[in-house]
C-alpha positions in Angstrom: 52.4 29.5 -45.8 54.7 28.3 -48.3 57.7 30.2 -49.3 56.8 28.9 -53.0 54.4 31.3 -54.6 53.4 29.1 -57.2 52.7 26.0 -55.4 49.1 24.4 -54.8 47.0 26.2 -52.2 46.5 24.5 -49.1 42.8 24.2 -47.6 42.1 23.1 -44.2 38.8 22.1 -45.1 38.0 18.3 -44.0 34.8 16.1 -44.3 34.0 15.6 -40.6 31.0 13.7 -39.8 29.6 16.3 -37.3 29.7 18.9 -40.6 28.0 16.5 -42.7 25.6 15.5 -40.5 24.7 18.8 -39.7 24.1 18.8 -43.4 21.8 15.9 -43.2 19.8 16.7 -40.3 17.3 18.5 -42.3 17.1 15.8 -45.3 16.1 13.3 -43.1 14.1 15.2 -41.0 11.9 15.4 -44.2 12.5 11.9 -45.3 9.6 10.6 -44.0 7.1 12.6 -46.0 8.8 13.3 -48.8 7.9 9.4 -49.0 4.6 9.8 -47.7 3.8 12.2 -50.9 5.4 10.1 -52.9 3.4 7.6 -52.5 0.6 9.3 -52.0 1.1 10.4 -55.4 1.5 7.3 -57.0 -1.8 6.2 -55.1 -3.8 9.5 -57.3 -1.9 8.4 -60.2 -3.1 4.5 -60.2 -6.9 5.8 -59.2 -7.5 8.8 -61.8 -5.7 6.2 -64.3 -8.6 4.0 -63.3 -10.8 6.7 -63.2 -10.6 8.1 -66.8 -10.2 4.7 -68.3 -13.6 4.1 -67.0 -15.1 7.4 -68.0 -14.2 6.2 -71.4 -15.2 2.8 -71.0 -18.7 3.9 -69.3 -19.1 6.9 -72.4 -18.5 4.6 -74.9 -21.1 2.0 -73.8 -23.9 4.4 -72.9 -23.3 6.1 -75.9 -23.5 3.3 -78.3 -26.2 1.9 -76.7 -28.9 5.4 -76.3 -27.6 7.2 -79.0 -26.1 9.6 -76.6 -23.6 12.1 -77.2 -20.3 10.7 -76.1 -17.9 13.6 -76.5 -18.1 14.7 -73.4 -17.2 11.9 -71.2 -14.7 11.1 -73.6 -12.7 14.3 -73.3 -13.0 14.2 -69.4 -11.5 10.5 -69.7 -9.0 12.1 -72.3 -7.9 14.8 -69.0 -8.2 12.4 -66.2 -5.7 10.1 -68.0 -3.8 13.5 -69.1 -3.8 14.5 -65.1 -2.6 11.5 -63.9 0.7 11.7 -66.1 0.9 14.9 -64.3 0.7 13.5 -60.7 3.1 10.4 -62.2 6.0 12.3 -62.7 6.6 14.7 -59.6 5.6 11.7 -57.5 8.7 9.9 -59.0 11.0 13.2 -58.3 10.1 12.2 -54.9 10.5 8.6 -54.9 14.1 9.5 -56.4 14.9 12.1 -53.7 13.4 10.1 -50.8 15.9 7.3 -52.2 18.8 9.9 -52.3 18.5 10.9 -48.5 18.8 6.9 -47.5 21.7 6.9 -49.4 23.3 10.0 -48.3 22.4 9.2 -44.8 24.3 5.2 -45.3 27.4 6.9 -46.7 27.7 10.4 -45.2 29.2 11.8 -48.4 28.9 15.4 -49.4 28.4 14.4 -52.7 25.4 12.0 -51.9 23.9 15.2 -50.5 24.7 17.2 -53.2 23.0 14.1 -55.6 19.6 14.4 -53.0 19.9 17.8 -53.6 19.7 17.6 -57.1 17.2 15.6 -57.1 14.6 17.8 -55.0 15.8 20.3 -57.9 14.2 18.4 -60.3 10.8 18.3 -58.5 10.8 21.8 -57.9 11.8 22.5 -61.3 8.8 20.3 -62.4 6.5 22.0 -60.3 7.7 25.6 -61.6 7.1 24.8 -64.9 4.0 23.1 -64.2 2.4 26.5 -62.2 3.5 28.5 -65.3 1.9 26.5 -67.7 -1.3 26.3 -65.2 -1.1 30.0 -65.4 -0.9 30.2 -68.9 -3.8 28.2 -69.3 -5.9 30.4 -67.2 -4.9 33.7 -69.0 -6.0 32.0 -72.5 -9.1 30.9 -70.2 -9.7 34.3 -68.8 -9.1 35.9 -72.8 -11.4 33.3 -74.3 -14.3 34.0 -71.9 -13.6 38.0 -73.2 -13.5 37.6 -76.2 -16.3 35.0 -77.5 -19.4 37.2 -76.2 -17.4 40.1 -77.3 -16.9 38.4 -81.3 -20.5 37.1 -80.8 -19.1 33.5 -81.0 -22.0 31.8 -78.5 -25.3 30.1 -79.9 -27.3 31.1 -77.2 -29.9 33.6 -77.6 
C-alpha cells in the first residue's frame, strides 16, 4: 500500500485466459443450439410467410370466383403474416448472439462476452414482452367472452 493517500488504487485483477474461459465455457456450450433455434426460426418464418400469403392468395380466388365470403381467410392470412414477424425477430436475437459467442470465443475478451451477453438480453427482453402482451391478449379474450352473452351482444338464438 502506498504511503500516498490520494493516489490511484491499485487492483490485482488481470484478464487470464483460464478466468475467461471459465467465462465462456457455458456460451459455447450453448452455441450450438442457440444456432439451431435460430435457424429453426427463420425456417417458421419463411414457411408461415408462405403460408399466409397463400391463404390470401387462395381466399381471394375462391372468393371471387363462388361468391364466397372471403373475410375469413383473409384475416387468418392477415395473422399468419403478423406471426411470422413475430418468429422473425427473436430468431435474429439469436443469430446475433450465436455470432457473439464465435467472436468472443476468437478473441477471448471480457468485453466480447459482455457484447454476447447483451445480446441474449435482447432476446429475452423480446420474449418478456412478448408473454405480457400474450397475456394481455387473453385477459381482454377471457373479458370479451364475459361480457358479450352477459350485454346480449350474440345473434344466436
Amino acid at each position: 500500500m502506498s504511503d500516498q493517500p490520494y493516489s490511484t488504487p491499485a487492483s490485482n485483477v488481470t484478464q487470464s485466459t483460464s478466468d475467461i474461459q471459465l467465462l465462456l465455457t457455458p456460451l459455447i456450450t450453448t452455441k450450438f443450439w442457440v444456432r439451431l433455434c435460430s435457424i429453426m426460426g427463420f425456417i417458421s418464418t419463411v414457411f408461415m410467410l408462405i403460408a399466409g400469403v397463400g391463404v390470401l392468395a387462395v381466399g381471394s380466388l375462391a372468393g371471387g370466383a363462388h361468391g364466397a365470403n372471403t373475410a375469413m381467410p383473409i384475416l387468418i392470412g392477415i395473422l399468419y403474416i403478423v406471426f411470422s414477424a413475430l418468429y422473425f425477430f427473436p430468431s435474429l436475437f439469436l443469430a446475433k448472439y450465436a455470432s457473439s459467442i464465435s467472436a468472443a470465443q476468437e478473441s477471448m475478451n471480457v468485453n466480447d462476452i459482455v457484447k454476447a451477453l447483451d445480446k441474449q438480453k435482447s432476446f429475452w427482453k423480446f420474449a418478456g414482452i412478448t408473454v405480457l402482451v400474450m397475456l394481455g391478449c387473453m385477459l381482454l379474450g377471457i373479458l370479451g367472452a364475459i361480457m358479450i352473452p352477459i350485454l346480449g351482444l350474440t345473434s344466436f338464438g
